[in-house]
MARMI-965771 format. One record per residue (C-alpha): residue in three letters; y, x, z. Coordinates in steps of 0.2 Angstrom, whole numbers, plus 5000, padded with zeros to 4 digits. Layout:
% MARMI-965771
ALAYXZ
...
END
This chain:
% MARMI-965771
UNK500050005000
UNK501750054998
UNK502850095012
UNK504650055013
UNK504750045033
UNK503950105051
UNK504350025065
UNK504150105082
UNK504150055101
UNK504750205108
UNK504050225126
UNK501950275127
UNK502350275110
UNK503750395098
UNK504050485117
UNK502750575127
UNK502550545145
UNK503750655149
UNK505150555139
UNK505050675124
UNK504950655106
UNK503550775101
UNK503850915086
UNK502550865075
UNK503150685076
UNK505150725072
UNK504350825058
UNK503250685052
UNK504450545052
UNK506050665045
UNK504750695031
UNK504550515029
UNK506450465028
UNK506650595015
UNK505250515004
UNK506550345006
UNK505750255019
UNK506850165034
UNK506350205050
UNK506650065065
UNK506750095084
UNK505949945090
UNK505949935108
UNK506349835126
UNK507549965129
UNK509649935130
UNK510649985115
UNK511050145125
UNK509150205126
UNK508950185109
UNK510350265103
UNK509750405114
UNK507950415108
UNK508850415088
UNK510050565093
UNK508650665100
UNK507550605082
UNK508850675073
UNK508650545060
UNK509650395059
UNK508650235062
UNK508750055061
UNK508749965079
UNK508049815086
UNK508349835106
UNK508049725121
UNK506349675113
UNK507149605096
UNK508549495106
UNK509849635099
UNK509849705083
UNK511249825078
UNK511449975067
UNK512850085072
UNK514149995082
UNK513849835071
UNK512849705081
UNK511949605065
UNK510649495078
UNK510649415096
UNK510049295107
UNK510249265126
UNK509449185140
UNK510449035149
UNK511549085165
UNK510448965174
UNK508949065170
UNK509749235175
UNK510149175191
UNK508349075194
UNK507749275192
UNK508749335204
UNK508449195218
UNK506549225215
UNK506549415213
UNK507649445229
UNK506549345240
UNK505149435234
UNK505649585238
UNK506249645220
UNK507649715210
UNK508449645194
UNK509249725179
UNK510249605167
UNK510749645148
UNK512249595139
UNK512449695122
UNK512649855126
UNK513149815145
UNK511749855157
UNK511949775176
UNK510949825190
UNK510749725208
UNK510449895216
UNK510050075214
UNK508250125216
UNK506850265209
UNK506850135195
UNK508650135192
UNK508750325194
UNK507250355184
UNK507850245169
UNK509850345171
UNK508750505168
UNK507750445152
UNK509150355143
UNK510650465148
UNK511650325156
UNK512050235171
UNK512250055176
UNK513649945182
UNK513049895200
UNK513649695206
UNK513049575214
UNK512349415205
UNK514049325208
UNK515049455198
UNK514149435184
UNK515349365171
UNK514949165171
UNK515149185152
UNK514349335148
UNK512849335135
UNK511449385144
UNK509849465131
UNK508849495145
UNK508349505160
UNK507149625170
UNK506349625188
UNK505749785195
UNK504749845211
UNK503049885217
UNK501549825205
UNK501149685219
UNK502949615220
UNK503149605203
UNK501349525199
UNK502049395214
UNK503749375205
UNK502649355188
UNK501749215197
UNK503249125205
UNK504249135186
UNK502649085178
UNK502748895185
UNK504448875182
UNK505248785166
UNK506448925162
UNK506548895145
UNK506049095141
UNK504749215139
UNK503849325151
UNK503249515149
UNK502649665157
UNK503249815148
UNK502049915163
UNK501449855180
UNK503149885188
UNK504449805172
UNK504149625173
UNK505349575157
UNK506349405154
UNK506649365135
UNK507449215126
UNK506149115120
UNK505449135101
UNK505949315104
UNK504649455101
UNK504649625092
UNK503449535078
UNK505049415074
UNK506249595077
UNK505149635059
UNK505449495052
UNK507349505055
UNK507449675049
UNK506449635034
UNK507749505031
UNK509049595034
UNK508749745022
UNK507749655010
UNK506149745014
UNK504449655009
UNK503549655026
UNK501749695018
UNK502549865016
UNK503049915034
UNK502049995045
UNK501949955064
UNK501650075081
UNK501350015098
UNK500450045115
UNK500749875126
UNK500649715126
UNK502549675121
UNK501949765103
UNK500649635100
UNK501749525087
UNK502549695082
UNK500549755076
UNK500149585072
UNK501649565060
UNK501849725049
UNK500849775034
UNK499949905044
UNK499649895063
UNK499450055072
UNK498850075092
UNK499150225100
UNK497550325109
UNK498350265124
UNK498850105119
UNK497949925132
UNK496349875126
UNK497149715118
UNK498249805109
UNK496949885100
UNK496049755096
UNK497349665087
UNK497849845075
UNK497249905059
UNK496850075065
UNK497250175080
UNK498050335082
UNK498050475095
UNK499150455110
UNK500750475112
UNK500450645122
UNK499650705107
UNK500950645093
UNK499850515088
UNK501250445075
UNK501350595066
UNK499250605067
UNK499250425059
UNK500550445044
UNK499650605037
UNK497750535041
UNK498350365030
UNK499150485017
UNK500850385019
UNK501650555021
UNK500750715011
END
């Protein structure tokens, strides 16, 4: 098949577990963008974090943050949807009774409720630091893309429990045992492809897709070619087309010379 665009998830995916990009993977995907084909960040990560991951790439990208909810190239937001206010604040309520934390998303606005490792280890990997409030000096009218509860595996599996019976009128996902995320509903990185494909006019038989979680799923399920990574959850890999070495082993750049998409 022909290529004309890969998508990537960035975290247990394009970076190592370290937060890196690996060599053999800038080489692999530079190579790629000189043959013509777009490359697409695709990740639950803020604006911020994504523009962080392209300047270390080296190779300007295509972007579909916050899980798809925000799509922007440059400084040119092209895409977004929010979650009501009413829903933002229901994850609050819940999450601080529980005993969690919560991160809120506007653009390219990150909030936090309060600093923890999280917080600190999420400044480190994205090279940027929150605005701290509390849940009443969020704006009233500001367009939230998403919201995130963090903490201990157990209190966010409780908090996971709690939202799950709620009518919240959104979607919920764990982008690892400790990042319990809150998306607008009929958001998903598989409807991120589409967009793009929309967008720049790119027939979606010919992207290819990398992932490791369950977030990817619709991302895999979507593209032309749907790649797991070594380390990527079980159901992940049942869902892909072929799977790839890990991300500690620059499984995207194992993948695109195994399937001849770069020579």
């Amino acid at each position: 098949m022909k290529t004309s665009l890969i998508c990537m998830d960035i975290d247990g995916t394009l970076v190592n577990d370290d937060k890196s990009i690996p060599y053999k993977n800038i080489a692999a995907l530079k190579k790629a963008s000189d043959m013509g084909i777009r490359l697409a960040l695709v990740s639950g990560r803020y604006p911020a974090g994504i523009r962080h991951v392209e300047e270390q790439l080296g190779i300007r990208c295509l972007k579909a943050a916050i899980a798809g909810a925000y799509i922007f190239e440059d400084n040119k937001c092209l895409y977004s949807r929010h979650i009501t206010t009413e829903t933002a604040y229901s994850v609050y309520d819940i999450a601080k009774k529980a005993g969690g934390d919560c991160w809120f998303f506007s653009g390219e606005k990150w909030y936090v409720t309060g600093m923890n490792k999280w917080v600190r280890a999420e400044m480190q990997y994205v090279a940027a630091s929150p605005d701290i409030v509390t849940i009443d000096e969020l704006d009233k009218n500001a367009v939230i893309n998403k919201a995130l509860v963090t903490g201990s595996s157990d209190t966010v599996k409780k908090i996971y429990g709690i939202l799950g019976g709620m009518e919240l009128n959104a979607q919920l996902g764990f982008s690892s045992d400790t990042y319990l995320e809150i998306i607008p509903q009929g958001v998903d990185k598989g409807t991120a492809l589409e967009r793009l494909c929309e967008i720049y006019h790119i027939p979606i038989e010919n992207t290819v897709a990398f992932g490791d979680e369950g977030l990817d799923i619709p991302l895999i399920e979507k593209a032309g070619m749907g790649i797991a990574m070594g380390n990527a959850v079980k159901k992940l890999k049942d869902k892909a087309d072929y799977i790839t070495t890990s991300n500690n082993e620059a499984g995207i750049a194992h993948a695109l010379y195994d399937l001849k998409i770069i020579q």
